[in-house]
C-alpha distance (Angstrom), angle and dihedral (degrees) to the residues before:
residue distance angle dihedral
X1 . . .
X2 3.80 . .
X3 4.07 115.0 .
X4 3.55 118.1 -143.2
X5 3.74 112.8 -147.1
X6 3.81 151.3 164.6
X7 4.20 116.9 -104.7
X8 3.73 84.7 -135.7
X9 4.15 93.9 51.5
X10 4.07 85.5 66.8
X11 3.46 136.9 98.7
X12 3.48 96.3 -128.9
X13 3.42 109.1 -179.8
X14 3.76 154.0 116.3
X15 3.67 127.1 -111.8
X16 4.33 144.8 171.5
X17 4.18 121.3 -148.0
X18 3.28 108.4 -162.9
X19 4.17 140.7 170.0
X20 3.94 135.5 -172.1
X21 4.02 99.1 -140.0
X22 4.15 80.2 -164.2
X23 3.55 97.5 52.0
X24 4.11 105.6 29.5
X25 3.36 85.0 -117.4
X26 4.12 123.5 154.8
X27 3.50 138.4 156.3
X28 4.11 147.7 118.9
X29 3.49 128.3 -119.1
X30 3.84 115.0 -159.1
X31 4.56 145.1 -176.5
X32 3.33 127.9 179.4
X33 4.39 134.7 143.5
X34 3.57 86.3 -93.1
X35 3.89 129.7 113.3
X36 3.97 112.0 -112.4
X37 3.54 94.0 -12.9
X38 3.65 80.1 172.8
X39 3.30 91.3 75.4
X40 3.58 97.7 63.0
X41 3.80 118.0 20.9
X42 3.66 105.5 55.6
X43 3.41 133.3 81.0
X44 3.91 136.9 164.2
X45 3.94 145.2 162.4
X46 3.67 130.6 -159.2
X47 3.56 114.9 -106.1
X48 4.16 91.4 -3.2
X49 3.65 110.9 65.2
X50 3.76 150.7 -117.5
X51 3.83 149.1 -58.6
X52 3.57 131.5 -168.2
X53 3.85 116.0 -172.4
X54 3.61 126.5 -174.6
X55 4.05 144.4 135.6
X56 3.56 92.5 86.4
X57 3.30 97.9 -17.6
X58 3.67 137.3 -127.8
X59 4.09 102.7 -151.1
X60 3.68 83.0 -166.6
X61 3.78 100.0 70.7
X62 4.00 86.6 61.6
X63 4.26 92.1 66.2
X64 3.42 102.1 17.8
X65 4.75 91.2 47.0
X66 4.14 82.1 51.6
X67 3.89 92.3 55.9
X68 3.75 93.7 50.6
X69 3.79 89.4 41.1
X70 4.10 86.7 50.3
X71 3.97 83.9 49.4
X72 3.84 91.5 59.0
X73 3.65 96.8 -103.7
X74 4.00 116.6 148.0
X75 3.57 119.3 -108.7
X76 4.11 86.6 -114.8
X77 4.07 86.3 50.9
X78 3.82 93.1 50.3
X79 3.68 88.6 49.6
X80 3.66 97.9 53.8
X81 3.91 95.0 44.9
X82 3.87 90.0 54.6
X83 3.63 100.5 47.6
X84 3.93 94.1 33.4
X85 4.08 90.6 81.5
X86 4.07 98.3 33.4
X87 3.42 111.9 105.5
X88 4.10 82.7 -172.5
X89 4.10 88.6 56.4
X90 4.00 93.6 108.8
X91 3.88 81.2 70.1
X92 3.44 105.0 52.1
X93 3.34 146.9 98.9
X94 3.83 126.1 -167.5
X95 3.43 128.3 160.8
X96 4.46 120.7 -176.6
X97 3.45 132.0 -179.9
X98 3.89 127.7 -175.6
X99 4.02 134.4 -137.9
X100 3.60 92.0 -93.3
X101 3.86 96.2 57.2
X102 3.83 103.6 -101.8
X103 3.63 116.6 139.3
X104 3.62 132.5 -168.8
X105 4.32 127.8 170.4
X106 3.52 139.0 -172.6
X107 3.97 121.3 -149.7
X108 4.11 109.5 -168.9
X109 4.09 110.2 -130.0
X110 3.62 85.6 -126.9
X111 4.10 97.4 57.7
X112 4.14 113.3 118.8
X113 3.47 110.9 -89.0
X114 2.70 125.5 -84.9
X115 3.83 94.2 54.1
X116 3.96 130.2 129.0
X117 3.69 141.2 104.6
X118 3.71 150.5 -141.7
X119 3.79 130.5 -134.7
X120 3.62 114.5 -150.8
X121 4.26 140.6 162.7
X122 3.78 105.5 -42.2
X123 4.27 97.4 -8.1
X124 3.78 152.6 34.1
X125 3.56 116.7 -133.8
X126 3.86 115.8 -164.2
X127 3.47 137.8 163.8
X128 4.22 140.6 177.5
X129 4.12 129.0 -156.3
X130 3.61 88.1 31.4
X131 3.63 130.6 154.0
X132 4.03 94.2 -125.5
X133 3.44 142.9 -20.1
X134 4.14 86.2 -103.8
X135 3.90 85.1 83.1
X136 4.27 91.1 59.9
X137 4.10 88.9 43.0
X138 3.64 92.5 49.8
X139 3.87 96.6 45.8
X140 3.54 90.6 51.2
X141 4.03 99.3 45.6
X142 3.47 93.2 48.9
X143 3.82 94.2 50.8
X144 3.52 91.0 59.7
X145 3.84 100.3 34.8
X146 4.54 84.7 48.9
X147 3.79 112.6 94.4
X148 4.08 116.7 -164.0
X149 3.65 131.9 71.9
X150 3.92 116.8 -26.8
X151 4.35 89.4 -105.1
X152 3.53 88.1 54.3
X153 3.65 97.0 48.2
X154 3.66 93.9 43.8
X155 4.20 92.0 46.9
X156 3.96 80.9 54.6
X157 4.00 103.4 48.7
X158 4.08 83.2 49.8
X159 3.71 93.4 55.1
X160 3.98 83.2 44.4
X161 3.70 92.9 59.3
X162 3.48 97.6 44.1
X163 3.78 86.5 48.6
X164 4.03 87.4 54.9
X165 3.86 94.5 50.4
X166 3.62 112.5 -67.6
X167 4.08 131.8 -157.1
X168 3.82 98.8 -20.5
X169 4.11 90.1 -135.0
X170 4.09 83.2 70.2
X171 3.80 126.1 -124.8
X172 4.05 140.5 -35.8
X173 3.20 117.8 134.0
X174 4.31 145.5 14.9
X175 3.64 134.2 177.9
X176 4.38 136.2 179.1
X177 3.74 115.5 -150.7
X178 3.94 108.1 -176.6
X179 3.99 130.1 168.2
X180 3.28 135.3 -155.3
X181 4.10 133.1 162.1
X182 3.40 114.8 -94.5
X183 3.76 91.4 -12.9
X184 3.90 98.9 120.5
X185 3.76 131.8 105.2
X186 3.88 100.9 -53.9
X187 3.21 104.3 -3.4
X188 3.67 91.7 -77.7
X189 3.79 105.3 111.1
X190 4.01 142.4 14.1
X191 3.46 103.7 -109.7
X192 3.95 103.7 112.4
X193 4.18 97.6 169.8
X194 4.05 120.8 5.2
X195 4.41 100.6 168.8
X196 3.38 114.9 164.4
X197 4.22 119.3 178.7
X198 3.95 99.5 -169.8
X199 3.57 104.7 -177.3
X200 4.03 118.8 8.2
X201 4.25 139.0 132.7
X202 3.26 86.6 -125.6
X203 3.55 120.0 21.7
X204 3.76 111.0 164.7
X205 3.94 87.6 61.8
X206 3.71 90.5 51.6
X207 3.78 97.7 47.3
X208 4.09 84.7 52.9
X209 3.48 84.2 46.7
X210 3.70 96.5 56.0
X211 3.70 90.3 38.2
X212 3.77 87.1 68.0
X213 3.58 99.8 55.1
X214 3.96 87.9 45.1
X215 3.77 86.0 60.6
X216 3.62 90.3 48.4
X217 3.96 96.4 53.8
X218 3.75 96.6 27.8
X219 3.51 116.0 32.9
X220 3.72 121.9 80.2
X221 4.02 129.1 -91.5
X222 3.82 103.7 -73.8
X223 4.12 101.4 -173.8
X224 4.07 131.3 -17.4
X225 3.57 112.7 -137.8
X226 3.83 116.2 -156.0
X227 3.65 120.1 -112.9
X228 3.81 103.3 -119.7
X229 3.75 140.8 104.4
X230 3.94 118.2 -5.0
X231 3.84 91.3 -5.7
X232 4.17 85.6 64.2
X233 3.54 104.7 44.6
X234 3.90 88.1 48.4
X235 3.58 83.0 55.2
X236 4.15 98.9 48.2
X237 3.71 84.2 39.9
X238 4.21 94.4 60.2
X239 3.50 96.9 35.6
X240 3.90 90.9 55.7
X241 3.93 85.8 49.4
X242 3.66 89.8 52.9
X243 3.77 91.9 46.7
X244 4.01 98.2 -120.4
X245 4.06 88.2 114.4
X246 4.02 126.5 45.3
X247 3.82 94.5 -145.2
X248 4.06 140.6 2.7
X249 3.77 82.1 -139.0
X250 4.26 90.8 104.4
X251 4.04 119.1 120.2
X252 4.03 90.5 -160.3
X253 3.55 141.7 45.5
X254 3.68 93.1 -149.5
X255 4.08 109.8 99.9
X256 4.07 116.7 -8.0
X257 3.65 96.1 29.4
X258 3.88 98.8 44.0
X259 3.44 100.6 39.7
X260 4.26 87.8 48.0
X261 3.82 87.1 52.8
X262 4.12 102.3 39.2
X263 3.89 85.9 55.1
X264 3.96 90.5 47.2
X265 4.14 87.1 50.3
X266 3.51 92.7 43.9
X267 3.83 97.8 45.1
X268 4.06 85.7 56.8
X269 3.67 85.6 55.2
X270 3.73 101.5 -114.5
X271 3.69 86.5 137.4
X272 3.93 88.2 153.4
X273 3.73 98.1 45.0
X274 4.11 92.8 60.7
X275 4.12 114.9 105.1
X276 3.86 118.2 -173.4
X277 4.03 79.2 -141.8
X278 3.57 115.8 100.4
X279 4.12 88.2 -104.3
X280 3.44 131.6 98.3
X281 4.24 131.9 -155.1
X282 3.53 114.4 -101.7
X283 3.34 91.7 -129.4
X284 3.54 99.1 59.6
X285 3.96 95.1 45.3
X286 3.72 89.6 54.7
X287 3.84 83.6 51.0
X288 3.41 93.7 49.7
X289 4.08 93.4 53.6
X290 3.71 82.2 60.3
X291 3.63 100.0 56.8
């Protein structure tokens, strides 16, 4: 059964699943000219894997490809037993990966050239409406050429392929999905980074942007610089600029000072990154010279 459809109905799009068989880690990381694409492209499960479906996509492969995964089907396996009863399948694109790194993905012979994709070590990257298969190459080289945690190496293959051409409609929207056990806000769930940038000129940028700021309020303390010389009049200095101290003119951190800057750390909601010490997170002095 052929479909007949509209170029501007599909999901055109390029996108990267990825996992860390070290760290548990799994997740997708996805652009395309498409409002809130992630809304609908990626999908991911704690200690199981990943699915990224697009090209007209079938938002059931991304529930129903983690419950065969969770079963102890093969990527390749889940793959075949979703498209095997779609009579849409010549249109899609789906790409899954499990928790131990092996990838499989399924372009439809019907998907809007250009469409295609390449499994490598640890991913698949794939893509359809593109302006060349350059932006599918260079997604998957940098993945495996990027060293850092597996949302950092996904956020830099995207930027890669958009670098190498992109989806040939342009640019509107980007979103990272990654898993982890336990690595969630509090402890109490798995869902390390979930960035979405729905509508934007130039949203790859943005989601790195935001992805900054998540590692600011969600990652853990990195380094604790002490509060002394240059690094504490710095400190009096911006928090008179931001009006939570009178005057800079204070020979001790101890009382007016510290109390002026632990409500300006708490008020930005770095709740966990405030010490009673006379130190202060990296992080949150480099945010502060921002402000």
């Amino acid at each position: 059964m052929k479909l007949s459809v509209q170029k501007d109905q599909l999901v055109a799009t390029f996108s990267i699943v990825g996992a860390d068989p070290e760290t548990g880690e799994v997740g997708v990381a996805v652009q395309s000219k498409f409002l809130a694409v992630g809304s609908v492209v990626p999908w991911a499960k704690a200690n199981v894997g990943a699915v990224a479906t697009q090209s007209w996509a079938n938002t059931s492969y991304g529930p129903r490809g983690l419950e065969l995964l969770e079963e102890g089907l093969s990527p390749e396996e889940v793959i075949e037993k979703l498209v095997a009863d779609d009579p849409g399948k010549n249109l899609r694109q789906v790409a899954i990966i499990n928790h131990k790194g092996e990838a499989s993905a399924f372009t439809g012979e019907e998907c809007f050239d250009w469409a295609g994709h390449k499994v490598g070590k640890h991913h698949s990257s794939q893509g359809n409406i593109l302006v060349s298969e350059e932006t599918v190459a260079a997604m998957s080289e940098t993945f495996e050429q990027t060293e850092g945690t597996l949302a950092e190496r996904l956020l830099t293959a995207l930027a890669a392929a958009q670098n190498a051409g992109g989806d040939s409609r342009g640019k509107q929207s980007a979103a990272i999905y990654v898993l982890q056990e336990g690595a969630g806000y509090g402890g109490y769930n798995d869902v390390k980074v979930d960035l979405r940038v729905d509508d934007h000129p130039e949203p790859i940028a943005e989601l790195q942007r935001l992805y900054e700021l998540h590692k600011i309020f969600n990652m853990p303390t990195e380094e604790l610089v002490e509060i002394e010389g240059e690094v504490f009049e710095e400190i009096k200095s911006q928090l008179v600029k931001l009006g939570f101290l009178k005057t800079a003119d204070q020979p001790n951190y101890e009382g007016e000072v510290k109390e002026a800057f632990k409500a300006f750390v708490l008020g930005e909601n770095f709740d966990d990154r405030w010490t009673e010490e006379q130190q202060v997170d990296i992080l949150v002095l480099e945010f502060l010279r921002k402000k």
